[in-house]
C-alpha positions as CSV (number, residue, x, y, z in Angstrom):
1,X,-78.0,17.1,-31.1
2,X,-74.0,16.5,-31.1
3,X,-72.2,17.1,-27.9
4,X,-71.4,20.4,-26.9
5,X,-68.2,22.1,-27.6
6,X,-66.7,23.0,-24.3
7,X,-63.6,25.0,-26.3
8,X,-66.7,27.2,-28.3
9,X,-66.7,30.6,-27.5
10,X,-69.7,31.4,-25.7
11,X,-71.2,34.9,-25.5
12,X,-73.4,35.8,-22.2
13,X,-74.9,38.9,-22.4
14,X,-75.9,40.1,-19.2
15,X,-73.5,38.4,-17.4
16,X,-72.9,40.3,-14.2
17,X,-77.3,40.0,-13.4
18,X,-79.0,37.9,-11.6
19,X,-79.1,35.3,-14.4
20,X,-76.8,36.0,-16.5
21,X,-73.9,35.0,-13.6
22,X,-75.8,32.2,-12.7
23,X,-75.2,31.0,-16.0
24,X,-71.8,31.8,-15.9
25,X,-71.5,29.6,-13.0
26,X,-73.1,26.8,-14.5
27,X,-71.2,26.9,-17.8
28,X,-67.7,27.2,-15.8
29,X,-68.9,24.3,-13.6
30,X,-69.7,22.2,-17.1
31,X,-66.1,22.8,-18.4
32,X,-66.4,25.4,-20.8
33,X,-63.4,27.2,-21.4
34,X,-63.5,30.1,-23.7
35,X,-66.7,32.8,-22.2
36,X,-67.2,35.9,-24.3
37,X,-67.9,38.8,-20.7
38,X,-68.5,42.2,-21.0
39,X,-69.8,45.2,-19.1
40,X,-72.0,47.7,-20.2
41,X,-69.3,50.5,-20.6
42,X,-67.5,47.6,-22.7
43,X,-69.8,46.6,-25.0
44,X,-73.2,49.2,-24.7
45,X,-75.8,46.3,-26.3
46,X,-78.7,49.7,-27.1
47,X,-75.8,50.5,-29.6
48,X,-76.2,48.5,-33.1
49,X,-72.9,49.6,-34.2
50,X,-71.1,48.1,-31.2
51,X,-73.0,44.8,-31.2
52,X,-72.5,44.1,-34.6
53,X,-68.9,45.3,-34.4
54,X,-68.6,42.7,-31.1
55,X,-70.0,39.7,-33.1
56,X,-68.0,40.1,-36.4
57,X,-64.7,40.1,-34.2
58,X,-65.3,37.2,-32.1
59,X,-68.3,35.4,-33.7
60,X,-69.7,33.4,-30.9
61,X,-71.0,30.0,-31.6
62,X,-73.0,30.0,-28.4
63,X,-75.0,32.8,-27.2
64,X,-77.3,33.5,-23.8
65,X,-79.6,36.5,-24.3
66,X,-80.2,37.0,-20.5
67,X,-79.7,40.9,-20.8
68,X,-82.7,42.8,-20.0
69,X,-84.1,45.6,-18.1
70,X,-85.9,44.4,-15.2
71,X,-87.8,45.5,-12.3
72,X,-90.9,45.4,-10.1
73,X,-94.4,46.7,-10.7
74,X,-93.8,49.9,-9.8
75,X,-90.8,50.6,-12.0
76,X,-92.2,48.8,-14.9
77,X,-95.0,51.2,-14.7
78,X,-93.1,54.0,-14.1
79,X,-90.4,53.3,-16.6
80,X,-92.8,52.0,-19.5
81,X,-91.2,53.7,-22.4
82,X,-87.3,52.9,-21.3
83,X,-88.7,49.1,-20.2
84,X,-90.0,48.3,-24.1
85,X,-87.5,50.1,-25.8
86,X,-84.5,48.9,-23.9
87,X,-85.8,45.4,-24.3
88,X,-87.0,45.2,-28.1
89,X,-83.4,47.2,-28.6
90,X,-81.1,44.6,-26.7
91,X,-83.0,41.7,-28.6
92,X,-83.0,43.2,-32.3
93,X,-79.7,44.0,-31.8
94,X,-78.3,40.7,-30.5
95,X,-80.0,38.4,-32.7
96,X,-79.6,40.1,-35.8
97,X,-75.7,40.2,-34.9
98,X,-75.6,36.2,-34.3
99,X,-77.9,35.7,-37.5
100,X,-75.4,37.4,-39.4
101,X,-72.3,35.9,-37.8
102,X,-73.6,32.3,-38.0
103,X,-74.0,31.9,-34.4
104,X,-74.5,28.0,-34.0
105,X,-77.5,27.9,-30.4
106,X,-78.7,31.2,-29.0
107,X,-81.4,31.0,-26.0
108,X,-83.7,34.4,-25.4
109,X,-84.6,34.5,-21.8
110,X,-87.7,36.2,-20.9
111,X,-90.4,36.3,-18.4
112,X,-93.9,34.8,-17.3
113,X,-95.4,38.1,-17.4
114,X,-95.7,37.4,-21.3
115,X,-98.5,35.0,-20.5
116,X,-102.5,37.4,-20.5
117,X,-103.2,38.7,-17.3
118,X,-106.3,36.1,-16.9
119,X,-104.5,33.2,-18.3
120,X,-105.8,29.8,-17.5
121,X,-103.9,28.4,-14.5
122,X,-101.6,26.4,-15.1
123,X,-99.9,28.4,-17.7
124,X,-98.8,26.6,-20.9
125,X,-96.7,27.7,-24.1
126,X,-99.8,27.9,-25.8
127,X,-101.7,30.5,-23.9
128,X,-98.9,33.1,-25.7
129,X,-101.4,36.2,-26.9
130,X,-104.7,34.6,-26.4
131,X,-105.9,37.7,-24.4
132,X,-105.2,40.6,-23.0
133,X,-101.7,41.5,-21.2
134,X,-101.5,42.8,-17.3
135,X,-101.3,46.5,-17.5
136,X,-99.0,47.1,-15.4
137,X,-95.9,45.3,-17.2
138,X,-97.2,45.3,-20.8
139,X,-94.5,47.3,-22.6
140,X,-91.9,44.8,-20.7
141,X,-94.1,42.0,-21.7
142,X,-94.3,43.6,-25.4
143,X,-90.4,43.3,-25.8
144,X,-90.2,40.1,-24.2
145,X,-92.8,38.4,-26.7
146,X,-91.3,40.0,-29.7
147,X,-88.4,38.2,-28.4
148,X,-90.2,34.9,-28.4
149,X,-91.3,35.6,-31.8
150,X,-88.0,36.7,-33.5
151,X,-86.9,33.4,-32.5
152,X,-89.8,31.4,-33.7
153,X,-89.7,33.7,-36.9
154,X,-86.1,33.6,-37.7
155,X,-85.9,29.7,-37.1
156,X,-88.5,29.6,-39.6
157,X,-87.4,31.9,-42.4
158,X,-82.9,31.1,-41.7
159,X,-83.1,27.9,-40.2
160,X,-81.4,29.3,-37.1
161,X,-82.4,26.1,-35.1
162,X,-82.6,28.8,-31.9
163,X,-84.7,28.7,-28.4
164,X,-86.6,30.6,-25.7
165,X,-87.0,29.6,-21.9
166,X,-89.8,31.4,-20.2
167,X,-88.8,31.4,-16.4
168,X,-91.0,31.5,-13.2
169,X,-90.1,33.9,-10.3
170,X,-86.6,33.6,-9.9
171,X,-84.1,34.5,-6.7
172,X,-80.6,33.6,-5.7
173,X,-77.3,34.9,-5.0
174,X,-77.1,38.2,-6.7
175,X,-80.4,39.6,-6.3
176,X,-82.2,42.8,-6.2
177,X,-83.0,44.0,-2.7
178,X,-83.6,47.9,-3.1
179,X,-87.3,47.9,-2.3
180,X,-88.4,50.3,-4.5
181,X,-87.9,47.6,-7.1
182,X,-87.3,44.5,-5.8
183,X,-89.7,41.4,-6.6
184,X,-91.5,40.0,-3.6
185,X,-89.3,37.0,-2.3
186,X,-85.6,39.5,-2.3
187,X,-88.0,42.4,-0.5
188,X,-89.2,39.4,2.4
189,X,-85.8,38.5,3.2
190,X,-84.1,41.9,3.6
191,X,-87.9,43.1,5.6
192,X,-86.9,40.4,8.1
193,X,-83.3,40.4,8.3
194,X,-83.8,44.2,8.9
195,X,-86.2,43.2,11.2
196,X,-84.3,40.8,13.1
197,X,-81.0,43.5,13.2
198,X,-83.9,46.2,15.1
199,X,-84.5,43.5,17.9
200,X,-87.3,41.5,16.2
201,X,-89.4,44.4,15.2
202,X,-92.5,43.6,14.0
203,X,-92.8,43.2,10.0
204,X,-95.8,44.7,7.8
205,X,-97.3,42.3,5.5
206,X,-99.9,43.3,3.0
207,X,-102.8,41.2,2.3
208,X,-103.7,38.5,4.0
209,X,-101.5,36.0,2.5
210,X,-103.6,33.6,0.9
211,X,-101.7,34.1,-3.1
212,X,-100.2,31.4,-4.7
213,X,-96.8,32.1,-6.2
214,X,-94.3,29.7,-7.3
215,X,-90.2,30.5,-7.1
216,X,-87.4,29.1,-9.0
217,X,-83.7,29.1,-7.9
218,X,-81.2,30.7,-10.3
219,X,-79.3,28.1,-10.5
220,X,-81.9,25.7,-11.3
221,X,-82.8,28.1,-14.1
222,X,-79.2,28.3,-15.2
223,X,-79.2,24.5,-15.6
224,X,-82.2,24.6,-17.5
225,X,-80.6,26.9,-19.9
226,X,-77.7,24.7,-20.4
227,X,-79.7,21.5,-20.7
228,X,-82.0,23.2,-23.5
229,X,-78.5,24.7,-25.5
230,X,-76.9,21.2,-25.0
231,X,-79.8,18.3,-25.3
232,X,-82.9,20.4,-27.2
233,X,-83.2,20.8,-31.0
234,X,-85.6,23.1,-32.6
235,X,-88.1,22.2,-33.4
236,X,-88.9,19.8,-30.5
237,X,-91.7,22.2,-29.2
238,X,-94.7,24.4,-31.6
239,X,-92.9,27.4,-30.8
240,X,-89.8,26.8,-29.7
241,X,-90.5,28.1,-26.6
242,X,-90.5,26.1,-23.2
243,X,-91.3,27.7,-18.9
244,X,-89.3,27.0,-16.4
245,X,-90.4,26.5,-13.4
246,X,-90.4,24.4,-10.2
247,X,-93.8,23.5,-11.1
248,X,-94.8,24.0,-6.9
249,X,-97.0,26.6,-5.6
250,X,-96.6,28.2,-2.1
251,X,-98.8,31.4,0.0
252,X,-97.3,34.1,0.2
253,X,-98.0,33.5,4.1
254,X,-96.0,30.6,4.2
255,X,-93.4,31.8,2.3
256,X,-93.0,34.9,4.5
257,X,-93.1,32.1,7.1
258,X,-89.8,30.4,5.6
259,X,-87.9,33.6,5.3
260,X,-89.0,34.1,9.2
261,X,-87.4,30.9,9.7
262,X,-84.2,31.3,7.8
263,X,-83.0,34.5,9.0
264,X,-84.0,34.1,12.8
265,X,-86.5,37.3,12.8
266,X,-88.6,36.2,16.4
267,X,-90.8,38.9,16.1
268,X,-94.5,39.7,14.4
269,X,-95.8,39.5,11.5
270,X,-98.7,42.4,10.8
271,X,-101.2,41.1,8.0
272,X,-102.6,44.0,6.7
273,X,-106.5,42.4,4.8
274,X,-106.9,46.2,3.4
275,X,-104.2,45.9,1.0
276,X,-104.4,43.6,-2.2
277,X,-103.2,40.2,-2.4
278,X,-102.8,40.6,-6.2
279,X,-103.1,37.9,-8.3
280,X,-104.8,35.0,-6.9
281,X,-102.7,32.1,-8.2
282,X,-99.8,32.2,-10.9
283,X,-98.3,29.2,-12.0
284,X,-96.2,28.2,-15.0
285,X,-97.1,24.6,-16.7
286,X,-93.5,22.9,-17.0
287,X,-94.5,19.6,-18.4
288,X,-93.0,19.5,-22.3
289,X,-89.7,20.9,-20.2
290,X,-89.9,18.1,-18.0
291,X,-91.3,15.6,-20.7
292,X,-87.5,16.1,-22.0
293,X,-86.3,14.5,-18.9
294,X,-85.3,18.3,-16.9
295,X,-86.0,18.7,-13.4
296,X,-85.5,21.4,-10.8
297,X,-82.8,19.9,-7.7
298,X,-83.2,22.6,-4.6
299,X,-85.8,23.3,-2.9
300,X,-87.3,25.9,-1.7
301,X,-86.3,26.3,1.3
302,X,-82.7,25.2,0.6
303,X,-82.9,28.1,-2.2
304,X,-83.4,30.8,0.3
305,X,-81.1,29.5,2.8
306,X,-77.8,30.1,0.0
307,X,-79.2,33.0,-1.1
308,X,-79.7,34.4,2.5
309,X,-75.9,33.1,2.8
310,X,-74.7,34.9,0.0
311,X,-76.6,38.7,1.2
312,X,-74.9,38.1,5.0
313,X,-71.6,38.0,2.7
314,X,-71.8,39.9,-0.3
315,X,-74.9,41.9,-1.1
316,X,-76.0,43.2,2.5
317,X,-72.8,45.2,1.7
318,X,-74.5,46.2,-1.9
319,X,-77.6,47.7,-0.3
320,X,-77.6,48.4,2.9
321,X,-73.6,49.8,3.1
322,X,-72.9,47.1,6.0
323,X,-70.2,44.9,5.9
């Protein structure tokens, strides 16, 4: 592929999220010049009309699909009809738009949860509908795979030459920490550090601990996204479609055991065996990604430390009103 065009203009959508303004950081850092930003009340991407209007004016030649509407388990089975339409609507609408208006690269970000509830572990590209969905997320999952498959469809039919990246766990600066919907890694941190601010109260963990999850930084995943835009071609993987991940596994005991360590909290940690553990063990396989010479650079531990950082200074103010 040619080098990229730092002067292109480049559309993010979703920038102001949790990945979409990590990929603004990573663009700005790689010298591009000329990013297409805008808010919701700016540019409302459920509306057809306005998104086509959007890419006829300014016809991006680069575009990030990281807007989505995201949440834990208990919103996404809560929310179930908002989750699928919101997310088949924001992808139709986008990628019809940058068909039409010759968009040069566009990379759909989804989620692992795409992958069938009993996937084999590790999970590979190929694994994509060969069973059955977790409950619990499927209408989120539903959008997010049509996703996947617009891509691989209109690459085949137009020629598009476009991409998917199927991340792990993500966290960073920016994230959600309202519990009613945060993911487990942002709900850890802000436990403790509450913890820690009530003298070292104890913290309730459920479970006993023993699940394997694996957690990406943002900014790793932002790289990622760059890398496949700038280096990657289409048709360089089946289905276009490539995880991200760190590719490392950790408990959820010794993760909770980290976040203990990075925020200070001296107090106890309550297992709780009579609630689930859920999943035993979920793990993205990230070796064509890495077979094109990516790799993740911060650890894990590292990872939490700037994104504790970044809460102290911007987003304990967000959610818990404290300067």
């Amino acid at each position: 592929m040619s080098q990229p065009d730092f002067q292109a203009s480049v559309y993010v959508a979703g920038h102001r999220g949790l990945v979409g303004s990590a990929i603004v950081r990573a663009l700005k850092a790689r010298g591009y010049t000329n990013l297409l930003l805008r808010t919701r009340q700016e540019l409302d991407l459920l509306r057809q009309d306005q998104v086509e209007r959007f890419f006829a004016e300014h016809k991006p030649v680069y575009v990030y699909l990281a807007a989505a509407r995201v949440g834990g388990i208990q919103a996404n089975n809560t929310y179930r009809a908002e989750f699928i339409y919101q997310n088949l609507a924001t992808a139709l609408n986008i990628i019809e738009a940058a068909r039409v208006n010759g968009t040069k690269k566009l990379l759909f970000l989804g989620s692992s949860c795409i992958y069938p509830r009993l996937c084999p572990q590790p999970m590979k590209e190929e694994h994509l509908l060969t069973s059955a969905l977790e409950p619990t997320n499927e209408p989120y999952a539903i959008a997010k795979i049509a996703g996947v498959k617009l891509i691989e469809n209109y690459n085949r039919q137009y020629g598009t030459g476009w991409l998917s990246a199927m991340p792990t766990n993500l966290y960073g600066p920016g994230d959600n920490y309202d519990l009613n919907s945060s993911h487990v890694l942002p709900a850890l941190l802000r436990k403790f550090h509450e913890a820690k601010e009530a003298g070292n109260a104890p913290v309730q963990m459920w479970g006993t601990g023993s699940a394997l999850r694996e957690f990406l930084y943002v900014d790793d995943l932002a790289d990622a996204c760059c890398f496949l835009m700038e280096k990657v071609p289409a048709g360089a993987a089946p289905l276009d479609l490539y995880n991200v991940g760190s590719g490392l596994e950790v408990s959820i005991r010794d993760l909770a055991l980290i976040i203990q360590r990075v925020t200070g909290h001296q107090g106890e940690l309550r297992w709780d065996p009579s609630k689930p553990d859920g999943t035993p063990r979920k793990l993205l396989d990230t070796s064509l990604l890495g077979s094109l010479g990516w790799k993740m650079t911060t650890s894990l531990e590292e990872g939490i430390r700037r994104t504790y950082d970044y809460f102290l200074k911007v987003d304990r103010q967000r959610f818990l009103g404290k300067p």
